[in-house]
TINUZA-230029 format. One record per atom (N, C-alpha, C, CB): residue in three letters; x, z, y; atom name; chain. Coordinates in pm, whole numbers, plus 50000, padded with zeros to 5 digits. Glycine has a CB too. Layout:
N
REC_residu_c1_c3_c2_atome_chaine
REC_ALA_X_Z_Y_CA_A $
...
This chain:
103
REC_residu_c1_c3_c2_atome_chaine
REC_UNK_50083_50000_49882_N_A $
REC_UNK_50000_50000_50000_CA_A $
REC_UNK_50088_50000_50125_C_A $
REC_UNK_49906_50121_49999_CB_A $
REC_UNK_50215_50044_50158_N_A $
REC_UNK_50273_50082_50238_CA_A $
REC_UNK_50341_49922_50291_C_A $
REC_UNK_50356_50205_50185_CB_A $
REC_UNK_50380_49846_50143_N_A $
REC_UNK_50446_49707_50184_CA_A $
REC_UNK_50303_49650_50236_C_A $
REC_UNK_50531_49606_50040_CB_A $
REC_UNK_50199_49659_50244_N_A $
REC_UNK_50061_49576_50318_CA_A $
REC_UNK_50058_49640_50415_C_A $
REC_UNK_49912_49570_50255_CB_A $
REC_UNK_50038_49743_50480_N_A $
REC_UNK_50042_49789_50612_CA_A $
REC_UNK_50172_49744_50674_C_A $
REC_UNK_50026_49938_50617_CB_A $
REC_UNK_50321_49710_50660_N_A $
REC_UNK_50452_49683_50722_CA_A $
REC_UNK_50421_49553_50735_C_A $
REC_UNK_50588_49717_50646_CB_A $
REC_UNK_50345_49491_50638_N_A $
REC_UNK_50385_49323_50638_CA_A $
REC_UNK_50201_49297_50759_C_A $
REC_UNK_50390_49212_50385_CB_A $
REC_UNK_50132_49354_50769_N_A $
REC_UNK_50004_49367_50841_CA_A $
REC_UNK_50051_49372_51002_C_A $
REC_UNK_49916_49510_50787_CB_A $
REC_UNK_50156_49479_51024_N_A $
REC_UNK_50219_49576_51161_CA_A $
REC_UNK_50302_49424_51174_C_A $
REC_UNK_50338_49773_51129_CB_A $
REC_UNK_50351_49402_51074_N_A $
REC_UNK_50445_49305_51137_CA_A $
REC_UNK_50385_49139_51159_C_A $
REC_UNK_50580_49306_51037_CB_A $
REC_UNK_50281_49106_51159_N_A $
REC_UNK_50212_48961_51166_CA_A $
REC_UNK_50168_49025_51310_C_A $
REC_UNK_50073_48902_51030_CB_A $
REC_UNK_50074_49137_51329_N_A $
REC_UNK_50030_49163_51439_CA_A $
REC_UNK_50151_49175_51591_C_A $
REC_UNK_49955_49288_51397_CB_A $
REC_UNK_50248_49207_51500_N_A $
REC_UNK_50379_49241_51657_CA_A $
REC_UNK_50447_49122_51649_C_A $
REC_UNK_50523_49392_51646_CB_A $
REC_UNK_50402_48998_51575_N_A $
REC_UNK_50461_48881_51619_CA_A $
REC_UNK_50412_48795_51755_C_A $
REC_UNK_50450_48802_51509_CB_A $
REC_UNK_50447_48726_51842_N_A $
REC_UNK_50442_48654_51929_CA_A $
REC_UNK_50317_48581_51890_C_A $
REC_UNK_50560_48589_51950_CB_A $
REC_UNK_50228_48497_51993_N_A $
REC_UNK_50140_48405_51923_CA_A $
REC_UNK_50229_48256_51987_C_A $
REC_UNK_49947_48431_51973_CB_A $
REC_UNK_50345_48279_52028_N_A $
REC_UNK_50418_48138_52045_CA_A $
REC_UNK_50501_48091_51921_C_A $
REC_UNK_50523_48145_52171_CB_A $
REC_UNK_50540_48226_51865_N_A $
REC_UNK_50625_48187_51765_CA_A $
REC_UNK_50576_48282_51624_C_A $
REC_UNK_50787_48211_51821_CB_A $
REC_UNK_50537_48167_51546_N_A $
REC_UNK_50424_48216_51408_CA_A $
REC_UNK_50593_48266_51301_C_A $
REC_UNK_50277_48009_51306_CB_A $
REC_UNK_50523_48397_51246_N_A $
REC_UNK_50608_48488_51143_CA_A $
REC_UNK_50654_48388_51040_C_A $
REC_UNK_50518_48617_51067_CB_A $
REC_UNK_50756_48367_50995_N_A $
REC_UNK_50762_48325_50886_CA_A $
REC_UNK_50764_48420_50746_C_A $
REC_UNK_50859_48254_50903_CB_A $
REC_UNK_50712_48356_50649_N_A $
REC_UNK_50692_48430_50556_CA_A $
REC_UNK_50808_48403_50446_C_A $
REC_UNK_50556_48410_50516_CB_A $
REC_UNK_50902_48431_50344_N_A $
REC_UNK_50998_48354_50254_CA_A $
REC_UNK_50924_48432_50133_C_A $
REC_UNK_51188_48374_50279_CB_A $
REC_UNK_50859_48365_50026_N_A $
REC_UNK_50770_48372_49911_CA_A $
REC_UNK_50911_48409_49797_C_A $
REC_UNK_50664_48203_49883_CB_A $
REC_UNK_50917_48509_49714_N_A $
REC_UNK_51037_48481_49636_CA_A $
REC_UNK_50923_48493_49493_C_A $
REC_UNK_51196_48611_49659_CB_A $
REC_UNK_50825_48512_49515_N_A $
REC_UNK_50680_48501_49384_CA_A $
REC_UNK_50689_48350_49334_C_A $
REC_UNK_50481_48527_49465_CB_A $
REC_UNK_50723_48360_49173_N_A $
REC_UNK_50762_48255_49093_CA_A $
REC_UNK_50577_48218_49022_C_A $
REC_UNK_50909_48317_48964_CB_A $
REC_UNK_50570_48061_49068_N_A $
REC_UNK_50425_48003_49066_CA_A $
REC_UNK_50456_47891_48944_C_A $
REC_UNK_50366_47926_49236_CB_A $
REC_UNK_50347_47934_48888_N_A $
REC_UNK_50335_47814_48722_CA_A $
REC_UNK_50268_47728_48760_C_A $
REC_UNK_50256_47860_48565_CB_A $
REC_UNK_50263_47608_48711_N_A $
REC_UNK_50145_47484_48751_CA_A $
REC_UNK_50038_47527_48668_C_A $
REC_UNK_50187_47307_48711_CB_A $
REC_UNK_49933_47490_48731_N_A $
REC_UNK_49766_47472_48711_CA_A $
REC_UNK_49752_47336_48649_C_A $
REC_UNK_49670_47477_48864_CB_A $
REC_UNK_49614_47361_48535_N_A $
REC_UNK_49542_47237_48529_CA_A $
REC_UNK_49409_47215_48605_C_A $
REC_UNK_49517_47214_48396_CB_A $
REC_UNK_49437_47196_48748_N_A $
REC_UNK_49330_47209_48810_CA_A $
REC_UNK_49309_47117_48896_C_A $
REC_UNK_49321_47312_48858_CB_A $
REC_UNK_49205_47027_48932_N_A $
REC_UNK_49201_46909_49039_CA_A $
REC_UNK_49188_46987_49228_C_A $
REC_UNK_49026_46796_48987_CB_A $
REC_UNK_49200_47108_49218_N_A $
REC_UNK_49230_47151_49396_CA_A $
REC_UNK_49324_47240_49351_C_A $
REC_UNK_49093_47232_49513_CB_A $
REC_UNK_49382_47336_49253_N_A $
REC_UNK_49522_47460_49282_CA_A $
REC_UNK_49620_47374_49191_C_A $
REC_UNK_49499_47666_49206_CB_A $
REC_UNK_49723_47356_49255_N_A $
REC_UNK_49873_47315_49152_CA_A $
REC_UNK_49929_47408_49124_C_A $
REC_UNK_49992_47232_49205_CB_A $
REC_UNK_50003_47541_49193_N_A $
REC_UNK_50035_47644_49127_CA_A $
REC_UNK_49984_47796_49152_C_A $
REC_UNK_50153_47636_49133_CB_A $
REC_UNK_50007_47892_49071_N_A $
REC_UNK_49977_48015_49110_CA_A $
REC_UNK_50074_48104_49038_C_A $
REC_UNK_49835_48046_49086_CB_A $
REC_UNK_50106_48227_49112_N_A $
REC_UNK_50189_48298_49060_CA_A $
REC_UNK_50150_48458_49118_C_A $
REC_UNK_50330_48237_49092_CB_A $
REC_UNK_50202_48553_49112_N_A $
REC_UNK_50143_48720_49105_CA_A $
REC_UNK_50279_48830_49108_C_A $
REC_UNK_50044_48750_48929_CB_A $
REC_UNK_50279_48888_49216_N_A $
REC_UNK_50384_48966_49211_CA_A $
REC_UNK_50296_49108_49147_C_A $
REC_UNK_50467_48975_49370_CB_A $
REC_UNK_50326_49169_49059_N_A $
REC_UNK_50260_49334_48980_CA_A $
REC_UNK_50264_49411_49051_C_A $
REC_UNK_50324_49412_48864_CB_A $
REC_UNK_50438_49438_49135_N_A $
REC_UNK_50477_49529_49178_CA_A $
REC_UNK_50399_49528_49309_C_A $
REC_UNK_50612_49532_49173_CB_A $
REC_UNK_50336_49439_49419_N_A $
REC_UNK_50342_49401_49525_CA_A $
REC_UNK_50122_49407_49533_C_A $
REC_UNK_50459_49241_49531_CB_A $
REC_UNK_50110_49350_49399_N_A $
REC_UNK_49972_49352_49377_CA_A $
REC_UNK_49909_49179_49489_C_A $
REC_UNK_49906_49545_49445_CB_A $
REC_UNK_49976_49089_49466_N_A $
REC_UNK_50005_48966_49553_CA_A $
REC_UNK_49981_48861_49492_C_A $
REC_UNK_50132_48951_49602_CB_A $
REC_UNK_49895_48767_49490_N_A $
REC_UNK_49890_48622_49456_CA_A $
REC_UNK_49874_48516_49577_C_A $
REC_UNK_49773_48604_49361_CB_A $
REC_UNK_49974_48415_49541_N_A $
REC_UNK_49980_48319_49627_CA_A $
REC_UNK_49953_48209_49499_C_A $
REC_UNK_50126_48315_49726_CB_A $
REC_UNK_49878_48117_49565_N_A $
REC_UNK_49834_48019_49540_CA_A $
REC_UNK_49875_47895_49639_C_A $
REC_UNK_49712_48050_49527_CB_A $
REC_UNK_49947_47765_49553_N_A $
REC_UNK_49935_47643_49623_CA_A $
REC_UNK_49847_47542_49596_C_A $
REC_UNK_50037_47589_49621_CB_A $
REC_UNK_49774_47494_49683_N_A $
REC_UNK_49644_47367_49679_CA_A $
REC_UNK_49714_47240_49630_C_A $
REC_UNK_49564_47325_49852_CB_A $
REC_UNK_49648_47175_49596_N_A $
REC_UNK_49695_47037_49595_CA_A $
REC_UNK_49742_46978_49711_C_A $
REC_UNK_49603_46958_49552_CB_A $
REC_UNK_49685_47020_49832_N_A $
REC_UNK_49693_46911_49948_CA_A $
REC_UNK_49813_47022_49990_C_A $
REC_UNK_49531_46868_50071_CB_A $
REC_UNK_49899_47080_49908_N_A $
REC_UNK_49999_47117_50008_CA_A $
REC_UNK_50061_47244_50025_C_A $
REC_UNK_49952_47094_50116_CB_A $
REC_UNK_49879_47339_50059_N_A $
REC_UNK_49881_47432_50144_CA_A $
REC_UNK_49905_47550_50018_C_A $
REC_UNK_49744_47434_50248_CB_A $
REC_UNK_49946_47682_50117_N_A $
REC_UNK_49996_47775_50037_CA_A $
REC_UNK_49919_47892_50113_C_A $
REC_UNK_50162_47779_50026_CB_A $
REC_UNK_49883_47941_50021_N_A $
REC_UNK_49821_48092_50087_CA_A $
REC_UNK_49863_48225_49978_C_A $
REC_UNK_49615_48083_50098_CB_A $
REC_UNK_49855_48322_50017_N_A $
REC_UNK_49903_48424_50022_CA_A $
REC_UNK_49765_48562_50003_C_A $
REC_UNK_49990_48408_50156_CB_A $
REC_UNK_49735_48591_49900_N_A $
REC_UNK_49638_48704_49878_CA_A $
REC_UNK_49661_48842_49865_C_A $
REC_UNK_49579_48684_49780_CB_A $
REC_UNK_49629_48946_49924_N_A $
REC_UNK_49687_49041_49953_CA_A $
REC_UNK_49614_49170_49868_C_A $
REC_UNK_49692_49042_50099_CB_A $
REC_UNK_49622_49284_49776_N_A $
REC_UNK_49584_49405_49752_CA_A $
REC_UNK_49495_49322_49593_C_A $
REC_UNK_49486_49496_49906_CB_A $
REC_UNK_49491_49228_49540_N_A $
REC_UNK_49465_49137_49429_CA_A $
REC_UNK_49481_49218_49322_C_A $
REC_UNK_49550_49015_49420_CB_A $
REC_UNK_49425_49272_49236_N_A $
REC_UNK_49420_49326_49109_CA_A $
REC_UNK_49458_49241_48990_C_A $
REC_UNK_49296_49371_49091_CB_A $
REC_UNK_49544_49273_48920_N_A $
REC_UNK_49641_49169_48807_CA_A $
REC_UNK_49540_49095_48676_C_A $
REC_UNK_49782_49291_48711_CB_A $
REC_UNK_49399_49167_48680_N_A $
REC_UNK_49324_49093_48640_CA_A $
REC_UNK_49208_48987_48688_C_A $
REC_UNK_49298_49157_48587_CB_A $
REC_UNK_49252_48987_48799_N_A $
REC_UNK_49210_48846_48849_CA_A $
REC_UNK_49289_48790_48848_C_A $
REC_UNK_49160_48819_48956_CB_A $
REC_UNK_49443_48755_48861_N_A $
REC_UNK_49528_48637_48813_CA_A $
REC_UNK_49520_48613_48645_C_A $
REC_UNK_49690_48669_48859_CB_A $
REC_UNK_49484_48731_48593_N_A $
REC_UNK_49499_48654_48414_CA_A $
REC_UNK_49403_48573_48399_C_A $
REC_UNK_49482_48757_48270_CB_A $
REC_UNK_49283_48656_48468_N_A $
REC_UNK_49113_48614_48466_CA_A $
REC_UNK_49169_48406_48501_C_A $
REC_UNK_48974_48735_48666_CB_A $
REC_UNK_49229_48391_48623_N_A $
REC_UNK_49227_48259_48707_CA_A $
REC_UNK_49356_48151_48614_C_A $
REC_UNK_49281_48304_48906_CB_A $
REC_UNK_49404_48224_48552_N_A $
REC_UNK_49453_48181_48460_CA_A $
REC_UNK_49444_48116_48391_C_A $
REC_UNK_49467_48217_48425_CB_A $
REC_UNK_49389_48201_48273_N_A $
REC_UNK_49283_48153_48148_CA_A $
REC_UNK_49146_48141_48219_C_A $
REC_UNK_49268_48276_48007_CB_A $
REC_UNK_49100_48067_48327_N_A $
REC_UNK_48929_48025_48364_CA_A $
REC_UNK_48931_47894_48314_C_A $
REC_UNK_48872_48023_48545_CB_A $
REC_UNK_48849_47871_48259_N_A $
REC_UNK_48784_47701_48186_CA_A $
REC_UNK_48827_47564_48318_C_A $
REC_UNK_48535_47711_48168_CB_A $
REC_UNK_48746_47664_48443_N_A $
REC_UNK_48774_47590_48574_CA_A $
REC_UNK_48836_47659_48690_C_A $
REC_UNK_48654_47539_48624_CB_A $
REC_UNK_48967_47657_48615_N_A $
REC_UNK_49038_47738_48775_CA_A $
REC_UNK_49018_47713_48883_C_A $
REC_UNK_49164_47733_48807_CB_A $
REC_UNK_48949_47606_48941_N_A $
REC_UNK_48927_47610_49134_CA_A $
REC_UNK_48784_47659_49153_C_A $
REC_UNK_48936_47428_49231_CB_A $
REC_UNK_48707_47675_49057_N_A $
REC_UNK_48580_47758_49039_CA_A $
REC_UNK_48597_47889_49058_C_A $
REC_UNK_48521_47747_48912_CB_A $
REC_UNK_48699_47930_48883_N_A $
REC_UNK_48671_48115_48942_CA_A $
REC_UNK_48742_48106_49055_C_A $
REC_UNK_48742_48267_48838_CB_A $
REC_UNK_48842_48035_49160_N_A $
REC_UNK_48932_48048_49262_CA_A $
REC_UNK_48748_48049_49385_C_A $
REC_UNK_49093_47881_49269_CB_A $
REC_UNK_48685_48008_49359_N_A $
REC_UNK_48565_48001_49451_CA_A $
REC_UNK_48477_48099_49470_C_A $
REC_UNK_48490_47909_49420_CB_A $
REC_UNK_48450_48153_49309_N_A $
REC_UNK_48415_48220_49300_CA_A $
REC_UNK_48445_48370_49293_C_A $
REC_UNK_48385_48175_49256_CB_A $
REC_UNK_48539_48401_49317_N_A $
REC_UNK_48599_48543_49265_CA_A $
REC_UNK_48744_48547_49347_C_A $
REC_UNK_48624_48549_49073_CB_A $
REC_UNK_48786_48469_49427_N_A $
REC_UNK_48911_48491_49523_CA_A $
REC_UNK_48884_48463_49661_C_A $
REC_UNK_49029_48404_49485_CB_A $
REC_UNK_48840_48311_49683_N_A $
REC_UNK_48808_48270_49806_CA_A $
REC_UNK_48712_48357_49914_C_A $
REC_UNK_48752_48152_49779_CB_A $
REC_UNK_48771_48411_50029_N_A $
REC_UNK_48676_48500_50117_CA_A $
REC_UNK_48643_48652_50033_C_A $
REC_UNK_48519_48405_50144_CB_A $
REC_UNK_48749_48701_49967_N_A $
REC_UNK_48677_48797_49908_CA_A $
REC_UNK_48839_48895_49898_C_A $
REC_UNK_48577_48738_49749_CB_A $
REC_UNK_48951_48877_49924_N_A $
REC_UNK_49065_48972_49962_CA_A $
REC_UNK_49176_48848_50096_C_A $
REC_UNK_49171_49030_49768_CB_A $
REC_UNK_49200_48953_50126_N_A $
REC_UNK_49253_48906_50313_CA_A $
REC_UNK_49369_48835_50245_C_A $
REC_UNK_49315_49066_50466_CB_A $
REC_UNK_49363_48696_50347_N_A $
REC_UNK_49496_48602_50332_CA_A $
REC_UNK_49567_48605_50433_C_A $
REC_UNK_49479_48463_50309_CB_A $
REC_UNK_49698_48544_50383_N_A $
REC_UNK_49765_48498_50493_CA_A $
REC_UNK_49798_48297_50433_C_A $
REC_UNK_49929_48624_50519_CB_A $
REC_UNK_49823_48211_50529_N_A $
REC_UNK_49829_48111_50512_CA_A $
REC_UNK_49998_48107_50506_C_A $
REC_UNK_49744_48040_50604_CB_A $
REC_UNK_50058_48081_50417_N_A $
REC_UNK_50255_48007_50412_CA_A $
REC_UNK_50271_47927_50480_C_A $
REC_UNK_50326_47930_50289_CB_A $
REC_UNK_50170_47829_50398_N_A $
REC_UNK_50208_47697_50463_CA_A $
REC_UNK_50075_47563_50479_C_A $
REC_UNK_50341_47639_50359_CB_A $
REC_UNK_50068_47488_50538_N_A $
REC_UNK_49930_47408_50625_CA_A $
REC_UNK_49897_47326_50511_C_A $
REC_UNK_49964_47300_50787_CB_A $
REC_UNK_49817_47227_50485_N_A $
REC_UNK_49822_47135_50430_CA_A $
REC_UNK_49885_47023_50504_C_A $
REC_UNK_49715_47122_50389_CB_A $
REC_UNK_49908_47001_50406_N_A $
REC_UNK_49996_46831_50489_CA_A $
REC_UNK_49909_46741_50508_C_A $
REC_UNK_50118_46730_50394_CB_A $
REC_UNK_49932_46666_50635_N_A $
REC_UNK_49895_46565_50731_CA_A $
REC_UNK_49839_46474_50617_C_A $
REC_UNK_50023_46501_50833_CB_A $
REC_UNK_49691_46458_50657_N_A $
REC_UNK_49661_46324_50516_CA_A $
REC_UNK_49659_46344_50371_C_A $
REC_UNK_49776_46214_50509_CB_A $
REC_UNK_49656_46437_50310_N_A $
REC_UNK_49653_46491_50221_CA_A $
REC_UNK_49516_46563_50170_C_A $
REC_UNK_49747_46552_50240_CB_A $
REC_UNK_49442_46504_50019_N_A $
REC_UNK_49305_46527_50017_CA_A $
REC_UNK_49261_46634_50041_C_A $
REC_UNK_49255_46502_49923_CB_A $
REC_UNK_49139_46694_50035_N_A $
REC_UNK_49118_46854_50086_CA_A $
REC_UNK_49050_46851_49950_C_A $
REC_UNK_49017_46909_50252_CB_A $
């Protein structure tokens, strides 16, 4: 809890000219999924980041380790990702989707 409040203190005491960078060292497996290519889960950190197809990388915060096994093994991983992740624990975005790139 303490690394989510430091990494929270510290997005908020960043500049809004110059956006925080984040450096991900959370190791992501590929998906068989037509919107997530990879996902990966730090235990210690309680953290899943997920990358989209089109690019983008986000960052899930206070995530319980059985919703990554759950999104894992799901029949339709961008489903349970709809159903059971999306809008439902606080993100941070890594990285944008790229320019032109399907949504």
């Amino acid at each position: 809890m303490f690394s989510l409040m430091a990494l929270i203190g510290a997005l908020r005491a960043a500049s809004a000219t110059e956006p925080t960078r984040i450096t991900s060292h959370i190791r992501r497996e590929s998906l068989c999924s037509s919107a997530l290519a990879t996902a990966g889960y730090s235990k210690r950190q309680h953290i899943l980041e997920i990358e989209f197809c089109n690019g983008a990388i986000y960052r899930y915060l206070d995530v319980p380790p059985s919703i990554y096994r759950d999104l894992i093994s799901a029949k339709s991983q961008a489903r349970y990702y709809d159903w059971n992740i999306k809008g439902r624990y606080a993100s941070l975005r890594l990285r944008p989707a790229r320019l032109g790139a399907a949504r």
